[in-house]
KOLBA-76591 format. One record per residue (C-alpha): x, y, z; residue in one letter. Coordinates in steps of 0.5 Angstrom, whole numbers, padded with zeros to 4 digits, always signed. Example, Ala and Ser with C-alpha at 12.3 -4.5 7.8 and 13.67 -1.06 7.14 Angstrom:
% KOLBA-76591
+0025-0009+0016A +0027-0002+0014S 
% end
This chain:
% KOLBA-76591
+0245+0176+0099X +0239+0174+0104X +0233+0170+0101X +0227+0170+0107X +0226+0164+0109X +0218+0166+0110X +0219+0168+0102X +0222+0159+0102X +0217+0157+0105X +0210+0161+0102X +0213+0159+0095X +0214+0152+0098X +0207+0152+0101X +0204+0154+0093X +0209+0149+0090X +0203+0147+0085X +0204+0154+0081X +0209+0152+0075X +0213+0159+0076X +0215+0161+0082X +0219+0167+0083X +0221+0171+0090X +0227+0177+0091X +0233+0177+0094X +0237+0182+0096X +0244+0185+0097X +0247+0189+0103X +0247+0195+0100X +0239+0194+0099X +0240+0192+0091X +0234+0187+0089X +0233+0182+0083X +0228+0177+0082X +0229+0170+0082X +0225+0163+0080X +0226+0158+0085X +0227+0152+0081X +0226+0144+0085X +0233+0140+0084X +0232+0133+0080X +0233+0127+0084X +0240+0128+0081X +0242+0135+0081X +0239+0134+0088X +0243+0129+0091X +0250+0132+0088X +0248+0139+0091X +0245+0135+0098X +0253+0132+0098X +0255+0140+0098X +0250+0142+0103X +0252+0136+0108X +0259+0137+0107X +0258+0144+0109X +0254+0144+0115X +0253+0136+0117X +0248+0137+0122X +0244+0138+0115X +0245+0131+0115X +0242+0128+0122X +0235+0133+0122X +0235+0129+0115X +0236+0122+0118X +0230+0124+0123X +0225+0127+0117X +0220+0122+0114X +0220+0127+0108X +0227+0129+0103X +0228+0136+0104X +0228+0140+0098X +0233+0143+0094X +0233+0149+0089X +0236+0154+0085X +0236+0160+0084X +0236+0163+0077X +0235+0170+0075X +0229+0173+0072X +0231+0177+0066X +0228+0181+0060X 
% end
């Protein structure tokens, strides 16, 4: 699956709106619709944990930033 990073970063840009959605495809060209929910402090510093873990350079444009990075969840839109 790949999520646009232009999709990111136009929901990111209208963050005010209380419900965002965006689609995310497979590699056979499936689609399903996602909201994209901002991470609480808490569940944002377990899931921050993971990313640096997995990619530590994550961790040193952090240290640069004067802004926290957010982080979301994906959630599938049903019904």
């Amino acid at each position: 699956m790949s999520l646009s990073l232009r999709s990111l970063s136009l929901w990111y840009q209208r963050r005010i709106n209380a419900r965002t959605v965006t689609r995310i495809r497979n590699k056979s060209g499936s689609m399903w619709g996602m909201e994209m929910l901002v991470l609480g402090a808490e569940e944002r510093a377990t899931a921050w944990d993971r990313v640096v873990d997995a990619q530590p350079r994550y961790a040193k444009y952090q240290k640069k930033s004067a802004r926290e990075y957010p982080l979301v969840r994906l959630e599938p839109i049903t019904g």
